[in-house]
Every structure is written in C-alpha cells, then in structure tokens.
N, C-alpha and C positions, 0 to 999 in steps of 0.2 A: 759140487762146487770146489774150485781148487783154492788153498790156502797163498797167500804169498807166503816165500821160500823163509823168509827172515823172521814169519811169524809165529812158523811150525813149531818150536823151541815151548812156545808158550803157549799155544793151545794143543793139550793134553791129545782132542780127539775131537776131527770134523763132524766125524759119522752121520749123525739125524738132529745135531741140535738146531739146524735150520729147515730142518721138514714136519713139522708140525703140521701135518695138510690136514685141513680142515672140511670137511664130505657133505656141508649143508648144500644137497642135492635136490634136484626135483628132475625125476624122471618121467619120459612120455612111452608108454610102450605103441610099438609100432610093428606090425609085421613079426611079433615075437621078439621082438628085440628090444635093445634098452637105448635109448638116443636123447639126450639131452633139451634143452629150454633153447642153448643154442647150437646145438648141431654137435658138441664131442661127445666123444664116446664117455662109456663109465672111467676111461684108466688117463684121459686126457686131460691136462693142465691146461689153462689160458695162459697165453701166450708173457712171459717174464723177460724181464728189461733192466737190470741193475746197474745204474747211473754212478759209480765212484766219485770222491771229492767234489760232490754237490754243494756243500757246504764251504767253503774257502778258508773259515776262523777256528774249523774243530780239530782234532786229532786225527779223526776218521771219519769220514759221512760219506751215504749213499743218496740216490732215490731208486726206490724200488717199486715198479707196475707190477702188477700180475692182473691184468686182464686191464679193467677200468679202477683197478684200488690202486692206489698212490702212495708210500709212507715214507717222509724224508728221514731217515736214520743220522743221529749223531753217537759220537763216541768221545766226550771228553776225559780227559786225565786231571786231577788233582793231588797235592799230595798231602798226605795222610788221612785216616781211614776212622770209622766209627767208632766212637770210648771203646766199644766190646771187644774191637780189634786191635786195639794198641797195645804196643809190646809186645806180638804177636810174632812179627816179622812177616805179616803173609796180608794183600792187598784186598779188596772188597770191588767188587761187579756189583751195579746195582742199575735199577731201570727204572724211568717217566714215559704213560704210556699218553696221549691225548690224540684229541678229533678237533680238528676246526668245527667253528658252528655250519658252516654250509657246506659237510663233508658230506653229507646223507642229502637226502631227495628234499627233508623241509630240515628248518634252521633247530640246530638247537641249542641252549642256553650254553654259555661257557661257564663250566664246574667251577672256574674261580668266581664268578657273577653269583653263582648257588651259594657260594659258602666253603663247599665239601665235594670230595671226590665219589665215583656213584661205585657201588659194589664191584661192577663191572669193569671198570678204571682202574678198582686194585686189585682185582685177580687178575690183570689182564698184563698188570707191570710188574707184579711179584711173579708171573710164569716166567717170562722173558731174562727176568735178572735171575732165577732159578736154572734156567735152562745157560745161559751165557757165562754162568760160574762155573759151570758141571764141565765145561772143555775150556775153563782160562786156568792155567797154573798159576795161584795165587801165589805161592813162596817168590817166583822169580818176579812177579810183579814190582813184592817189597811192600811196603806200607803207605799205599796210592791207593786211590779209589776212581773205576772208571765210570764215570753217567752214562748210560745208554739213555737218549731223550728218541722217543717213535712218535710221530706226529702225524698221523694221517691227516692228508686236506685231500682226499676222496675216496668213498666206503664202498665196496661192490662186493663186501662180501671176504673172508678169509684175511682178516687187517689183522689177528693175531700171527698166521702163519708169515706176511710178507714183514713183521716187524719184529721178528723173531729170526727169521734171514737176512734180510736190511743189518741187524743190529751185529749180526756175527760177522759179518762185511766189514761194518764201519769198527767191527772191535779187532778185528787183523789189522786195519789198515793202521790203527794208531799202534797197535803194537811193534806192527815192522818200523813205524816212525821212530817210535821210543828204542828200539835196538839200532838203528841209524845215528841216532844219536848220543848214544852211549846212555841212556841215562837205565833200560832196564840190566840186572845181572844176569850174567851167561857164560856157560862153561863153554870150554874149550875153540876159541874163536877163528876162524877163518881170516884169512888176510883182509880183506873187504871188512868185516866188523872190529878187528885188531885197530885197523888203523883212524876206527872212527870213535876208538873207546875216549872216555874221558881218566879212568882209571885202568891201568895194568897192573895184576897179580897176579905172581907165580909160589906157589904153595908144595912145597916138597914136604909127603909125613912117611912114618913109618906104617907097616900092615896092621902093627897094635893102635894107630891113631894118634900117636906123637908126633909133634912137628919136630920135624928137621930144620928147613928153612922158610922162610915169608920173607918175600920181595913183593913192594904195593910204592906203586909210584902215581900221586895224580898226574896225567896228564892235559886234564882239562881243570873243572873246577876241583876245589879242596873237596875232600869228602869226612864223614862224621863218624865214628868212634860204631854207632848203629850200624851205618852203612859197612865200614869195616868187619863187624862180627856177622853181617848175614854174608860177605863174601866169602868169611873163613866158611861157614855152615855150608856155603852153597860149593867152595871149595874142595872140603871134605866129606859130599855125599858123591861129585865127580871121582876123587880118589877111592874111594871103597869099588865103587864099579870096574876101578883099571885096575885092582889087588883083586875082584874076583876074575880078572878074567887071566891077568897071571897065573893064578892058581889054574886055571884049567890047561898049563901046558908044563908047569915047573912039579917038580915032584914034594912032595910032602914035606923032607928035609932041608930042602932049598928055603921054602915060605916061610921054617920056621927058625931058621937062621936068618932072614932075612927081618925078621920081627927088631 
C-alpha cells in the first residue's frame, strides 16, 4: 500500500501495520494438493477494494472489502490528548472497534443494549490503536488525539485484518489533510506546504545549541506560547541533523570554530 506523499512525514513506517492477515482456513485436500472452500490457493487473498473518503464529515475514512467483509473506517482528529498525555507534547492514536447487529448470519445484540463491551470488542480496538501508533509519529502530531472508529456492517471473516488497513488509510488521509492545512508541525517545507502554513519559522542556532536567531510569523491563525516551544523543539532536532551532516564534509577545526 502506498502512502500519500504529504503523509510520509508522519508515519514513521508503512511496512506490515496493515497486514495483519489472519489464516482462519479450512482446507480440502485434493489430488494431493491444498485448494480452498472457495477455489484459492493456500497464498491467495479475496479479492480488496479500498473505497477512500467514504465518509464525507471525517478527517479520513475509507470502506474497505476484502472478499464479503465490509469495514467503514473513520479517522477523526480532536485537540488535546488524555490527562497522562498532557504536557507531553506528543499526540495519542486511539481506536473504537464495533459490528452492526445484522453483520453476521443471525442478529446480534448491540453492546450498548448489554450494558458493556464483550472481551472480544477490547482486544480487537486496543490491537488496532496499538498497531496505528507504532507507524504515527506522535511528536509531529502535537497534543491531538486521533479516533480511529472500524465499524463492520459485514462479517466474512478477517474484520481484524480489513480494520487494521481501513484504519491506516483513513489515518494518512487525515494526516495529509492536517499538513494541507497547516495545522500539523514539519520540518523543512516544500513550496506546496510553505505556502499553505498557517505559521512560518525560521531558526538559526549554533553546533553547541544556541540560538542565533528566531523569526516565527503567524500567517494564518495566532498561535500559543506551547505551540511555539514544540516548534523550537521540532526546530532543533531538524538542526542537529544538518550539523551532523556538515560534520561529515568540514574538518574538525572548521566544527569547532564554528561552535
């Protein structure tokens, strides 16, 4: 699955957080071989369908098939993040996992009708928000919390795997939105994102970590005293990167005159 361009920034790493494939198989052997209930082989996937901005009022939403299972993924953004997280400077992934009642073959009770959510309903939204925090860069987020809501309305089987890739979807798609719109922080901008910042900062320090200069101009909304110090932060971990890489072509004497 390819990321959009705008949202690479902020997830860490695509790699397998939306391959979760799940192998509840039943095989028929035949002629020595191994052939499936419907005809694929052991290495064959039902056929995937990823429906983008399904949703119209989220951040990011998908619908996502993989075969006859169906899971609308949303991805909302809110701001600020759970007591344990604040003061933090670093944002929270988190995930709501549900089934309509006539997702499955007979009806079943909706968990809010019970009372409580069933064992199955929490391990199934703590993997997902697990899995979707391990590739979101929470520093660049900032102090935001995003909902991942998966909602199957039909079961065939593998509803953790399509709602665990649905969710990684619908969590790009708000991210690129949120860097569209200036609202997340990001080092060294492209003309395309420059000119949609809401804030511009330019941060000149020394190789010891002294500031030289700071120029920070809102160009959209005001911004807060917090938001301010995670830019310097986010400012001066891009500056250490461009002083190591000086260092790989300047000589020893040069860096330490330059201090």
């Amino acid at each position: 699955m390819r990321q959009p361009r705008a949202a690479q920034s902020f997830l860490r790493k695509s790699s397998r957080a939306g391959q979760n494939f799940e192998f509840h198989v039943t095989f028929a052997t035949r002629f020595g071989g191994t052939v499936r209930n419907d005809g694929r082989g052991p290495d064959q996937l039902r056929p995937v369908k990823i429906t983008p901005d399904y949703i119209s009022t989220a951040e990011g939403s998908v619908l996502i098939e993989i075969g006859k299972t169906r899971v609308i993924c949303t991805a909302s953004v809110d701001d600020g993040v759970p007591g344990f997280m604040k003061g933090s400077g670093k944002g929270w992934v988190t995930s709501e996992y549900g089934m309509l009642p006539r997702a499955t073959e007979e009806r079943m009770a909706r968990e809010a009708a019970r009372g409580k959510q069933s064992g199955r309903t929490l391990e199934i939204q703590r993997l997902i928000g697990r899995s979707l925090r391990a590739i979101t860069d929470q520093e660049a987020l900032g102090e935001r919390t995003v909902y991942l809501d998966c909602d199957v309305i039909q079961a065939d089987g593998g509803t953790r795997t399509a709602s665990i890739t649905g969710a990684f979807v619908a969590l790009a798609l708000a991210m690129e939105r949120m860097v569209a719109a200036g609202i997340l922080k990001a080092l060294d901008l492209a003309y395309e994102e420059d000119s949609r910042a809401e804030v511009d900062m330019n941060v000149v320090m020394t190789g010891g970590g002294h500031f030289v200069e700071i120029q920070a101009t809102a160009e959209g909304r005001p911004f807060s005293g917090s938001e301010m110090q995670d830019l310097l932060a986010l400012a001066a971990a891009g500056i250490r990167r461009l002083n190591e890489a000086q260092r790989l072509v300047l000589p020893a004497k040069s860096i330490a005159r330059g201090r």
